[in-house]
C-alpha positions as CSV (number, residue, x, y, z in Angstrom):
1,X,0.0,0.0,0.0
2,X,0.9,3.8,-0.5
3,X,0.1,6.8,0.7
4,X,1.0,10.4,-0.6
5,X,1.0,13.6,1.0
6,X,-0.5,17.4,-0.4
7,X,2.0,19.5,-1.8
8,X,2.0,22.8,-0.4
9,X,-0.6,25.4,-1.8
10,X,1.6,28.3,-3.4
11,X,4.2,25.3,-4.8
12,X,4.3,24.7,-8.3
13,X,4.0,21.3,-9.9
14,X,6.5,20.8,-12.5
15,X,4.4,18.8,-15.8
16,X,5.8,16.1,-17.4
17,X,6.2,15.9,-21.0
18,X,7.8,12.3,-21.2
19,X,4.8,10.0,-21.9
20,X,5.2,7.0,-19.9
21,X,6.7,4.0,-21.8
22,X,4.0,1.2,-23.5
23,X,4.8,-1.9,-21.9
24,X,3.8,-5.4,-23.6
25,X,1.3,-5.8,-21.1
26,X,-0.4,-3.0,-21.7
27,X,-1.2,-3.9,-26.1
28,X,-2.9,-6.9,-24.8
29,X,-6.6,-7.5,-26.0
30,X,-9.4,-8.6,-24.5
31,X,-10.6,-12.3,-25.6
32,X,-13.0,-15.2,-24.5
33,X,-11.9,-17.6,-26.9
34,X,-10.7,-20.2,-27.3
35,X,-12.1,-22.3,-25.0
36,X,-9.1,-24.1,-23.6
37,X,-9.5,-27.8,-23.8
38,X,-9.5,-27.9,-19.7
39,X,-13.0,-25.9,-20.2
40,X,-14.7,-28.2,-22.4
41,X,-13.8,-31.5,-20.6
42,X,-15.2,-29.9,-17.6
43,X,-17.9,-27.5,-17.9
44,X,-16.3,-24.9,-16.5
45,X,-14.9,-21.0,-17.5
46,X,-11.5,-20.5,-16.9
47,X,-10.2,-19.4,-20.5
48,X,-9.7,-16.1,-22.4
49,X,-7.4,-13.1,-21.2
50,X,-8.2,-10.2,-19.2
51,X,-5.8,-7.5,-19.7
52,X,-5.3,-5.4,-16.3
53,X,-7.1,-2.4,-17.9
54,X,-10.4,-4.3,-17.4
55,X,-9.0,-5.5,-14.2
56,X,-9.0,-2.1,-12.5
57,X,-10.7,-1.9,-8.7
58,X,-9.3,1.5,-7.7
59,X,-6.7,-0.5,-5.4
60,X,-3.3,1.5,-5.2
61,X,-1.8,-1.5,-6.7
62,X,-3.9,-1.5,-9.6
63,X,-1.1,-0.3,-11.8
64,X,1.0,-3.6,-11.4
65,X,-1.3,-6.0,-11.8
66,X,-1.0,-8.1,-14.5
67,X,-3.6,-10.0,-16.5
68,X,-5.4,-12.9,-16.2
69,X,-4.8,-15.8,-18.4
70,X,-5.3,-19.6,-16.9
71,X,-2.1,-21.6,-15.9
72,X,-1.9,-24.8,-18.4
73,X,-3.0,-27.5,-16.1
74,X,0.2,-29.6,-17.2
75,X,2.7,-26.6,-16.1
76,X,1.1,-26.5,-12.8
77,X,0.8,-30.5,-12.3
78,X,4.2,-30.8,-13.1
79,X,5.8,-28.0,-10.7
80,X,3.6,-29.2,-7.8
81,X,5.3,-33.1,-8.9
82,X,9.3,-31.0,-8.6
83,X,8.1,-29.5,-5.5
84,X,7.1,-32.8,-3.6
85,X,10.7,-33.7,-5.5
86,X,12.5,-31.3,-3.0
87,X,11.1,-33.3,-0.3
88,X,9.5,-30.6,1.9
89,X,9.9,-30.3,5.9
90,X,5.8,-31.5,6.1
91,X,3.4,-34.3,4.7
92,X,1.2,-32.3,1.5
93,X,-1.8,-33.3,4.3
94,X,-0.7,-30.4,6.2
95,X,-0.2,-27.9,3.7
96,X,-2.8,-25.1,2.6
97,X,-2.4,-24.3,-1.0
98,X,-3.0,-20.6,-2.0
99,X,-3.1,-19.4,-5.3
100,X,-2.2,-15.2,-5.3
101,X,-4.2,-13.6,-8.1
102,X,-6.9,-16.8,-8.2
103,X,-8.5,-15.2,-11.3
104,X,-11.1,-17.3,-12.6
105,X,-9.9,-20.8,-10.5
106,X,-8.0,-22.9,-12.5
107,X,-5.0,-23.4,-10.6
108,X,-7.3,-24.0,-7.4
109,X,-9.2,-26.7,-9.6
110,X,-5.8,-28.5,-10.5
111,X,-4.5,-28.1,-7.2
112,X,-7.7,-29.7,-5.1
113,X,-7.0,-33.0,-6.8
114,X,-4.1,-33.6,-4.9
115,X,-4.3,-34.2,-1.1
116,X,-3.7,-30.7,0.4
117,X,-5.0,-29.7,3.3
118,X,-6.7,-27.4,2.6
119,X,-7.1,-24.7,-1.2
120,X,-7.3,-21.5,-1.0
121,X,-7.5,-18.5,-3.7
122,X,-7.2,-15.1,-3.0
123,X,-8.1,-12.3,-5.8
124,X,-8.9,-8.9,-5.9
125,X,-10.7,-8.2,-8.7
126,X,-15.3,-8.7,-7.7
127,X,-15.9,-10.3,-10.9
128,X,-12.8,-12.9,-11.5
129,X,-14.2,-14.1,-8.1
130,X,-17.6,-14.8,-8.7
131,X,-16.2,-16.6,-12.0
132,X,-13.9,-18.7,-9.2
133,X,-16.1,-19.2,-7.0
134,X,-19.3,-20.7,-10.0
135,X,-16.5,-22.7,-11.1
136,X,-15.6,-24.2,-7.9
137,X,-19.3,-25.0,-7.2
138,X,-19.6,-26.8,-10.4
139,X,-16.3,-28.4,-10.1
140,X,-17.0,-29.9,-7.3
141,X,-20.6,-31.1,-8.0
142,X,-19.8,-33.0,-10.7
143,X,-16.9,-34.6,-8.1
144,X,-19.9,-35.4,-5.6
145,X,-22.2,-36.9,-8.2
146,X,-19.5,-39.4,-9.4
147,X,-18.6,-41.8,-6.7
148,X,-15.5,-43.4,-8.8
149,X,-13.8,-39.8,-8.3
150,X,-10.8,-39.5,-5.6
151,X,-11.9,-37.1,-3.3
152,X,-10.5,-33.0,-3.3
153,X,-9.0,-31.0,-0.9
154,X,-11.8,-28.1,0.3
155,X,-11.4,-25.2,-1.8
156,X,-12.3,-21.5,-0.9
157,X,-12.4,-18.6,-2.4
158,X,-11.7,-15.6,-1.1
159,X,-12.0,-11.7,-2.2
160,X,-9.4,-9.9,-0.8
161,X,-6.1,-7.6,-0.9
162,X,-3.2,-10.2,-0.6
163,X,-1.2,-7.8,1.1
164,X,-4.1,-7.7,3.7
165,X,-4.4,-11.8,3.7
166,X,-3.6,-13.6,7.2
167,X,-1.7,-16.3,6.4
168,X,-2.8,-19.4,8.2
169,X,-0.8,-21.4,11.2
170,X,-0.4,-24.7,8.9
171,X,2.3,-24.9,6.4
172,X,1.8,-23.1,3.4
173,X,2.1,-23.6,-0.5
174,X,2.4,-20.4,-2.4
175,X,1.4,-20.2,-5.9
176,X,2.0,-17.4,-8.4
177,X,1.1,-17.2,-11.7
178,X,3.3,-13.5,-12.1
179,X,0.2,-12.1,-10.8
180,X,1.9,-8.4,-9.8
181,X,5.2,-6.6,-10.6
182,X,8.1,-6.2,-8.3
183,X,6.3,-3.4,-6.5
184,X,3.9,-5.4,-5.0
185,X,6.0,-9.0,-4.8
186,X,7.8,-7.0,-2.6
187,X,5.2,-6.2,-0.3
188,X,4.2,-9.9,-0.2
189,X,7.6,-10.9,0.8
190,X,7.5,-8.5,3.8
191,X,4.1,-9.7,5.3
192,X,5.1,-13.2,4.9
193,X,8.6,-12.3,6.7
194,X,6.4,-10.7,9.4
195,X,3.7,-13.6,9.7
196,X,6.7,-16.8,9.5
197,X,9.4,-15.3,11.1
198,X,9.1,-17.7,14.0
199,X,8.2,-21.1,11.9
200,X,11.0,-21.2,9.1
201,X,10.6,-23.7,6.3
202,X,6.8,-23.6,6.2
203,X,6.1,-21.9,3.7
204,X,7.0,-22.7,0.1
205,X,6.7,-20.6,-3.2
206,X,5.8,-22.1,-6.2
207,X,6.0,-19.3,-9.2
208,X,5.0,-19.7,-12.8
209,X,6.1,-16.9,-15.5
210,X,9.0,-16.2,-13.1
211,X,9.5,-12.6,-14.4
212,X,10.6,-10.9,-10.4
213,X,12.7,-14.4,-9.5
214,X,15.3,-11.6,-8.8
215,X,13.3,-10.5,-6.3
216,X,13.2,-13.0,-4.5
217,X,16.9,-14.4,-5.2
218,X,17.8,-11.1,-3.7
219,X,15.9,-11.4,-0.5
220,X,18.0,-13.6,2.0
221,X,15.0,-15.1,3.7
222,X,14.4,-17.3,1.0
223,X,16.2,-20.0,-0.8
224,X,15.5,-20.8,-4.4
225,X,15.1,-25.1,-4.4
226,X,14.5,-24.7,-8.4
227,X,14.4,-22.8,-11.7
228,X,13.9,-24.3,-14.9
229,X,11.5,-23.9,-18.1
230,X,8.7,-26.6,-17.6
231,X,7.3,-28.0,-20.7
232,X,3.7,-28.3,-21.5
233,X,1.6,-30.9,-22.7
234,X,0.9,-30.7,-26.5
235,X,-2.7,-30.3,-25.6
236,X,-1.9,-27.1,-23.4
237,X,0.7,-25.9,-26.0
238,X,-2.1,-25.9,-28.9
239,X,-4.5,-24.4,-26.8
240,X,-1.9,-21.8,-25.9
241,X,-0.7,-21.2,-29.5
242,X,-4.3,-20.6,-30.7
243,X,-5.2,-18.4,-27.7
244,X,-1.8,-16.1,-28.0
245,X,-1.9,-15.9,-31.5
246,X,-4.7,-13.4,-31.2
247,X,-1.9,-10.7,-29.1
248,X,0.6,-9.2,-31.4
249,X,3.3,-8.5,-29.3
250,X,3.3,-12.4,-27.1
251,X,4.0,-15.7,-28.9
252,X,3.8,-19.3,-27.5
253,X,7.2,-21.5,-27.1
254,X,5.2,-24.0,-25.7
255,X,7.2,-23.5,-21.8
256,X,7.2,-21.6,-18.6
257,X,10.0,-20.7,-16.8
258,X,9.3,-21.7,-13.4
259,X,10.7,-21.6,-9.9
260,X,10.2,-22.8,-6.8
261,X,11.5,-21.0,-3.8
262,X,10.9,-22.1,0.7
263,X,11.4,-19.3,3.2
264,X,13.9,-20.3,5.3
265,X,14.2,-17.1,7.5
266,X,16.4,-14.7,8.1
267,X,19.9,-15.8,9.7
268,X,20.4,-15.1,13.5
269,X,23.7,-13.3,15.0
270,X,26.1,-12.0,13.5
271,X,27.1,-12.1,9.7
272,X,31.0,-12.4,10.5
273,X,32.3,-14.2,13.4
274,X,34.1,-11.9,15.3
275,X,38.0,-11.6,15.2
276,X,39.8,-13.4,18.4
């Protein structure tokens, strides 16, 4: 969050005449189609991109958010697979999975078919929520109706600041899908160095479209367990190269570069042992 204060009355403001640079982001269209083949197998609506100029709330963060544009199932299926890889401090019983910047629900769809604890999404924006939180309800309907389906983890959504969010006391699974710029990551890294301070190694970050991993590679309360481009499946990659095809300045190589990252904490004593 920021605040600003009133200049004084008799000062004079000085005008720009530098327009602000066009970032990629920013030439992105609004689309609804395709439907991505996660969709149709599963009657739900998590396709189509939302440029953050339809995502404004009046937030003071508005200005580095993102877009929305559904994670492919297989990049997030096969980062949650490296993570239980590094062998994490906890069982995945006891971890709550919480997907920053939840948009319409697809990563907290993937995610409640493995045994978490618990799934969480938070996200900002009124009307991605309401799209979550249909698309949970039906997701998990159809779940209840067939009795040959392996059970899900509970899933919530919930409309909030994630700089406001309370973390909970179990350990915690992180996922972000580049949801905000450095700006904001920054500020998320703060809270959870406030809220975990006391119970290193609980929390893991699991980050998709790793664009700020230098943020975090900078910050010495966490330690980065991976980074790699993850591969889709050919069924996400055609869905993705028909989808990106319709923004100019994005193409599809079929990857994500993706990292995963645990907060260790910050080191106690001194940085140097001290001279004899």
């Amino acid at each position: 969050m920021t605040s600003s204060k009133s200049k004084p009355a008799l000062q004079k403001t000085k005008l720009s005449l530098v327009a602000a640079p066009t970032r990629p982001r920013d030439l992105l269209k609004l689309t609804q189609f395709p439907i991505h083949p996660f969709d149709q197998i599963h009657g739900v609506d998590t396709s189509g991109l939302v440029p953050a100029k339809h995502l404004v709330t009046g937030h003071a963060n508005d200005e580095h958010v993102t877009a929305y544009y559904g994670v492919a199932p297989s990049i997030l299926r096969t980062l949650i697979d490296r993570w239980r890889e590094t062998i994490p401090p906890h069982p995945i019983s006891n971890y709550t999975f919480i997907d920053i910047g939840a948009g319409k629900g697809r990563g907290l769809l993937v995610a409640s078919e493995y045994r978490f604890r618990k799934v969480a999404g938070i996200e900002l924006n009124p009307s991605l929520a309401a799209v979550a939180r249909q698309n949970v309800a039906h997701w998990i309907g159809v779940h209840d109706a067939d009795s040959t389906s392996a059970p899900l983890a509970p899933i919530e959504v919930i409309e909030q600041d994630a700089l406001d969010f309370d973390f909970p006391s179990t350990p915690t699974l992180l996922f972000l899908f580049h949801p905000f710029e450095a700006p904001v990551l920054k500020q998320l890294l703060r809270r959870i160095d406030t809220q975990f301070a006391k119970r290193p190694n609980t929390l893991d970050i699991l980050y998709v479209n790793a664009e700020c991993a230098n943020v975090l590679d900078r910050n010495p309360a966490f330690a980065q367990l991976f980074l790699d481009n993850v591969k889709m499946s050919p069924e996400d990659h055609a869905a993705d190269l028909e989808a990106i095809a319709r923004q100019k300045e994005y193409g599809s190589t079929g990857d994500e570069e993706c990292a995963i990252y645990r907060y260790t904490g910050r080191a106690k004593g001194p940085i140097f042992t001290p001279a004899a």
